[in-house]
PLY file of the C-alpha trace (Angstrom):
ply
format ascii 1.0
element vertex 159
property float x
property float y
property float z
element edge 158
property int vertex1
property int vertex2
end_header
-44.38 -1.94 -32.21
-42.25 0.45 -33.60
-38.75 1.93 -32.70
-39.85 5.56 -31.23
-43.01 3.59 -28.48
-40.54 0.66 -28.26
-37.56 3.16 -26.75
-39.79 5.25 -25.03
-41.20 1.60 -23.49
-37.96 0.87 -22.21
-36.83 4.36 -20.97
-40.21 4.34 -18.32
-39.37 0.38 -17.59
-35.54 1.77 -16.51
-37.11 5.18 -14.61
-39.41 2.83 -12.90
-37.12 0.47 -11.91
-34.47 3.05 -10.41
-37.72 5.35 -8.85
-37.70 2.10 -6.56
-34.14 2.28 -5.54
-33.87 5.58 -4.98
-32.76 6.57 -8.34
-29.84 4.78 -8.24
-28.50 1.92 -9.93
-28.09 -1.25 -7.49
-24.84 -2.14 -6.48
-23.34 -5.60 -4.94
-22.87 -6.18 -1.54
-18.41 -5.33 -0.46
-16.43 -8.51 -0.21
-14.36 -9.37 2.68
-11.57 -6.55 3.80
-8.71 -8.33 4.18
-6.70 -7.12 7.77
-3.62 -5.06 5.66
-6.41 -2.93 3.77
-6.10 0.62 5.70
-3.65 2.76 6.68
-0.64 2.05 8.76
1.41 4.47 10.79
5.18 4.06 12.83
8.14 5.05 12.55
11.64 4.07 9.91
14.83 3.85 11.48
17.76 3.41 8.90
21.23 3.75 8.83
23.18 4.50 5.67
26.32 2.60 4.60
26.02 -0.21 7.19
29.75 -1.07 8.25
31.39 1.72 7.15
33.54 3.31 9.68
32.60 6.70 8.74
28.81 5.83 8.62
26.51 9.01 9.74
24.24 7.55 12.86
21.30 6.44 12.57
18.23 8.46 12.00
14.44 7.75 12.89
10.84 9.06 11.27
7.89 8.99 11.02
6.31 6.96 8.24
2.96 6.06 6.77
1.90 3.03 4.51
-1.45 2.56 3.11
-2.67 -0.37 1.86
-4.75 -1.15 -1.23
-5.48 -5.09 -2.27
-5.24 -5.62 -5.65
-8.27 -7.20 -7.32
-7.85 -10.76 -8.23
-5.39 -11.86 -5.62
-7.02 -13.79 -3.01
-6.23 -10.51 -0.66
-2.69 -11.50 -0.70
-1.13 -8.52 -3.13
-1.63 -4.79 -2.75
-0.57 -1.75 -3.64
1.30 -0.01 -1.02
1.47 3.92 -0.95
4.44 4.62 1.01
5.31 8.36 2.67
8.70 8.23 4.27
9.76 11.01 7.04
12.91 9.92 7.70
15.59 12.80 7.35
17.52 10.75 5.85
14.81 9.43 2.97
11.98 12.10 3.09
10.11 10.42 0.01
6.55 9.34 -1.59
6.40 6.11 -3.13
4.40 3.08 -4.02
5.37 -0.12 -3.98
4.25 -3.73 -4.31
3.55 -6.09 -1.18
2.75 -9.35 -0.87
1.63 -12.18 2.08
2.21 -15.11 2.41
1.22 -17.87 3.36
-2.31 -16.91 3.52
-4.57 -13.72 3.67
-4.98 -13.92 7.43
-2.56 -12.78 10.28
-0.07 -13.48 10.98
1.89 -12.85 7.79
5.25 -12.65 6.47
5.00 -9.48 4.73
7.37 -8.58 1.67
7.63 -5.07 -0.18
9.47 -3.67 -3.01
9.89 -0.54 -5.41
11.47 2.53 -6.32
11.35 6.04 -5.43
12.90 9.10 -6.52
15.51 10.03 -4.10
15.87 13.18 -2.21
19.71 13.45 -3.59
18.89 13.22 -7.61
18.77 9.53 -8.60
16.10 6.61 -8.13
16.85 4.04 -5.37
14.72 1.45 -5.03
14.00 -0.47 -1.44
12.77 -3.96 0.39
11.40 -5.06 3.26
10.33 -8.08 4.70
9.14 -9.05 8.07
5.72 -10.62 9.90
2.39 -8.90 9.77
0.44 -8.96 12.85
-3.52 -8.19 12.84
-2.88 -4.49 13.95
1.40 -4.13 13.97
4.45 -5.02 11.40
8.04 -5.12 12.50
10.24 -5.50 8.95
13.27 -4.74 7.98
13.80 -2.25 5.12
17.03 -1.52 2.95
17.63 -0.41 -0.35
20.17 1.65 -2.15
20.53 4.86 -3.14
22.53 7.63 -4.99
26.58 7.08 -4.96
26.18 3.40 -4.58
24.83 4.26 -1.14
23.05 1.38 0.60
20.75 1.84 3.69
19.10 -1.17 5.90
17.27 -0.81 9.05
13.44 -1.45 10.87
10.12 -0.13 10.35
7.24 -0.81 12.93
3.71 0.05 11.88
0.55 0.13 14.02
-3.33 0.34 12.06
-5.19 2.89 12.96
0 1
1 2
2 3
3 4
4 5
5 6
6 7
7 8
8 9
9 10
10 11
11 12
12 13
13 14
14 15
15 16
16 17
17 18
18 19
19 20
20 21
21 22
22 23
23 24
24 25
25 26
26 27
27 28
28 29
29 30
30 31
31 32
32 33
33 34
34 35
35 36
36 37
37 38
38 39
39 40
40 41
41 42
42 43
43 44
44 45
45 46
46 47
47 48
48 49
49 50
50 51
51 52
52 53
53 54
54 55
55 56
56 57
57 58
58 59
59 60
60 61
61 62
62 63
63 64
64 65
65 66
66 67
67 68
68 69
69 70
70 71
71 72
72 73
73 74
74 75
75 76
76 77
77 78
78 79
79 80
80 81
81 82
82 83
83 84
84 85
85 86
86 87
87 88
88 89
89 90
90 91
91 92
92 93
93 94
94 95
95 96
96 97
97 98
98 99
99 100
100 101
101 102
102 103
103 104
104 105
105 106
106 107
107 108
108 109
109 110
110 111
111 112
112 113
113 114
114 115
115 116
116 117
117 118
118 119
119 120
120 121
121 122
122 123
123 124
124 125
125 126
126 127
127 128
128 129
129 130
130 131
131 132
132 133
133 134
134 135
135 136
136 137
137 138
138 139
139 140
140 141
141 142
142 143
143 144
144 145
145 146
146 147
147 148
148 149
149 150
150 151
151 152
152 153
153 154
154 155
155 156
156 157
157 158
């Protein structure tokens, strides 16, 4: 058989095949979501220079984290897109979380990173706390411009 009948032979074999799928190539079945995958929602409540007599209060915000697993990980790493309302630390992020000591709730939940900071610098932040099936209550500190530190709670719901 030659090259040009050959081609042409595979090219109807590939049409064919896809005419029966609806033209599309087939695709494997999703794995498992783990319980973190999705997007979280509460509020951040920090309070700059802890133990400083001439601290500012406290301030609260809203804050979303979304959470992507990475591939590979046994569901237990993810990339975590972080948008911060706080007045204090107004920011968008990503960090890296992990849980341990399994993929299933409950969790202890750690998360790390850097962001570029509303007053001219790059701070980075933690947190660590427990991951429930549908809530997280962590802590979250970090420092910031001015050798500024900050520490205080976030509490996300899923939905």
């Amino acid at each position: 058989m030659n090259r040009t009948i050959r081609n042409s032979c595979l090219a109807l074999s590939v049409a064919l095949t896809c005419a029966g799928c609806g033209g599309s190539p087939p695709t494997s079945p999703s794995g498992p979501q783990s319980f973190l995958t999705g997007t979280w929602r509460g509020t951040m409540t920090i309070q700059v220079n802890p133990g400083d007599p001439d601290a500012p209060p406290p301030t609260s915000g809203a804050t979303t984290w979304t959470f992507e697993v990475v591939p590979e990980t046994n569901q237990q790493t993810f990339r975590a897109t972080i948008r911060s309302e706080n007045p204090w630390l107004t920011m968008n992020t990503i960090g890296t979380t992990a849980i341990i000591p399994g993929n299933t709730p409950p969790a202890q939940i750690s998360t790390q990173g850097d962001y570029s900071s509303p007053r001219g610098c790059r701070g980075t932040f933690s947190s660590f706390g427990m991951a429930e099936a549908t809530r997280i209550d962590a802590d979250f500190s970090g420092t910031d411009c001015n050798q500024s530190t900050f520490s205080g709670r976030v509490v996300l719901t899923k939905g």
